[in-house]
C-alpha positions as CSV (number, residue, x, y, z in Angstrom):
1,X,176.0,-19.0,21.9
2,X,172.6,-19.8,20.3
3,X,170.4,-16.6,19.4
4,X,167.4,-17.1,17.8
5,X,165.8,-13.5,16.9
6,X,162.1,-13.0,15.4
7,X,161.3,-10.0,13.7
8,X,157.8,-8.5,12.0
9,X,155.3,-8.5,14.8
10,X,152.8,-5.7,15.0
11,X,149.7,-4.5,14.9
12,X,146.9,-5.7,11.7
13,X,143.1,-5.2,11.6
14,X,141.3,-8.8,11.3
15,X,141.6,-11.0,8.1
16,X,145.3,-9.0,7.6
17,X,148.2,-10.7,7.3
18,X,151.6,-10.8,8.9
19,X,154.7,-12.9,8.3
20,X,157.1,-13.6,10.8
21,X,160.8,-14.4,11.0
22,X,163.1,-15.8,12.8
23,X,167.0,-15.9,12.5
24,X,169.2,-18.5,13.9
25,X,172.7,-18.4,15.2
26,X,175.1,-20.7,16.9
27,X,173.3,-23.9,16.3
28,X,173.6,-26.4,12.9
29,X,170.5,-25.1,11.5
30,X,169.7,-27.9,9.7
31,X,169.8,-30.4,11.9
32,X,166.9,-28.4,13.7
33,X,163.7,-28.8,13.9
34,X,162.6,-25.3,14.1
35,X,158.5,-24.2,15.8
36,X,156.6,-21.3,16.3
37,X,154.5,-20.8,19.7
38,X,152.2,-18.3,21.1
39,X,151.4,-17.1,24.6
40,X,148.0,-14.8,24.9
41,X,147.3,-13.2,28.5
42,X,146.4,-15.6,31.1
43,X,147.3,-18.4,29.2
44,X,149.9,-21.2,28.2
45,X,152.5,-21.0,25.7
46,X,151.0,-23.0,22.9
47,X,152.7,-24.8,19.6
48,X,151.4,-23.0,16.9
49,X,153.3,-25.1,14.0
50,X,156.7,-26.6,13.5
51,X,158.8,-27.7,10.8
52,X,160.9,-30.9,11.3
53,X,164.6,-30.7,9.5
54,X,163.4,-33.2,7.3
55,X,160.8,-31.1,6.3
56,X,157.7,-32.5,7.9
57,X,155.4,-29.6,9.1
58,X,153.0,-29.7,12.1
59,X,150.2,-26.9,12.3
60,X,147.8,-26.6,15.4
61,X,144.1,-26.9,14.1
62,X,143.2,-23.1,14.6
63,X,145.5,-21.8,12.0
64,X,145.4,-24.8,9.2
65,X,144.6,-23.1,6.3
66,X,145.8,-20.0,7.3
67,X,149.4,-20.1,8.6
68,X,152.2,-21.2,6.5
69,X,155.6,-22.2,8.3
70,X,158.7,-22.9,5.9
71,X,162.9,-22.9,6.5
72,X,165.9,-21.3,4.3
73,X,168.0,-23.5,5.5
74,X,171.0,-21.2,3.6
75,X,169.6,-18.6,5.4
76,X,169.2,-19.8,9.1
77,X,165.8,-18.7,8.7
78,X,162.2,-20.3,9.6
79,X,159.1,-17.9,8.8
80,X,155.3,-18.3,9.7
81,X,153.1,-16.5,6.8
82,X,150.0,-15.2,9.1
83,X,146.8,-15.1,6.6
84,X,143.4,-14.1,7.6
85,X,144.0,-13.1,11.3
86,X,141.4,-13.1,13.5
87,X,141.9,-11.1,17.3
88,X,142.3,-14.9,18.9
89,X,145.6,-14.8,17.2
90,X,146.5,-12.1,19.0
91,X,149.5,-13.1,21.0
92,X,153.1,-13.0,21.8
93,X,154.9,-15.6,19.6
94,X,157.7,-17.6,19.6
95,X,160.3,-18.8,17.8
96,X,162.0,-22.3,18.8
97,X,164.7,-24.9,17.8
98,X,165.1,-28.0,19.2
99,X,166.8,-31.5,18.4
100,X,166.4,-35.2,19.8
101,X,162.6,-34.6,21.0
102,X,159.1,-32.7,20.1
103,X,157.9,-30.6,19.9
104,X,161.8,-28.4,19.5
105,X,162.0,-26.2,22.3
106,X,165.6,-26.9,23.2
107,X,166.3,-22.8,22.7
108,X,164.0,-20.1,22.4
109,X,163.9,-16.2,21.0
110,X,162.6,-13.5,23.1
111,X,159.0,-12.9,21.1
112,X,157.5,-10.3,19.2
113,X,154.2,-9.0,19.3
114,X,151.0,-9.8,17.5
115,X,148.1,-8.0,18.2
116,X,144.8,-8.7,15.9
117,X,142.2,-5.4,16.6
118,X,140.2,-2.9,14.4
């Protein structure tokens, strides 16, 4: 059974940071390309970036410069380093793995939380 399970969403003032994580089981990790997504209210589930198992990384053009996806691959891990957040970040994001097509989406975790507010 795949499980992938993110962890360290919360609450940060604007220009804070946050760093996500996600942990994988049940799947060949490294065969994966692994993504992060976002869904605000009232809107659709977005790719924010991805990281390819080859190591290519994708990054939507509202956080270049400020997010920072990488893999453990010993680990079963993928992380998104959140730098100067703004509230339009604010969101519930997503972890993803997927193989064989892109952007991965083949499996998906249940979200955590990020809300951006003073």
């Amino acid at each position: 059974q795949v499980q992938l399970v993110e962890s360290g969403g919360g609450l940060v003032q604007p220009g804070g940071s946050l760093r996500l994580s996600c942990a994988a089981s049940g799947i060949i990790f490294s065969l994966y390309d692994m993504g992060w997504y976002r869904q605000a209210p009232g809107k659709q589930r977005e790719l924010v970036a991805a990281i390819t198992s080859g190591g290519t990384i994708y990054y939507v053009n509202s956080v270049k410069g400020r997010f920072a996806i990488a893999r453990d691959n010993a680990k079963n891990t993928v992380t998104l380093q959140m730098n100067g957040l703004k509230p339009e970040d604010t969101a519930v994001y997503y972890c993803s793995a997927g193989r064989g097509s892109w952007p991965p989406r083949d499996y998906w975790g249940q979200g955590t939380q990020v809300t951006v507010s003073s």
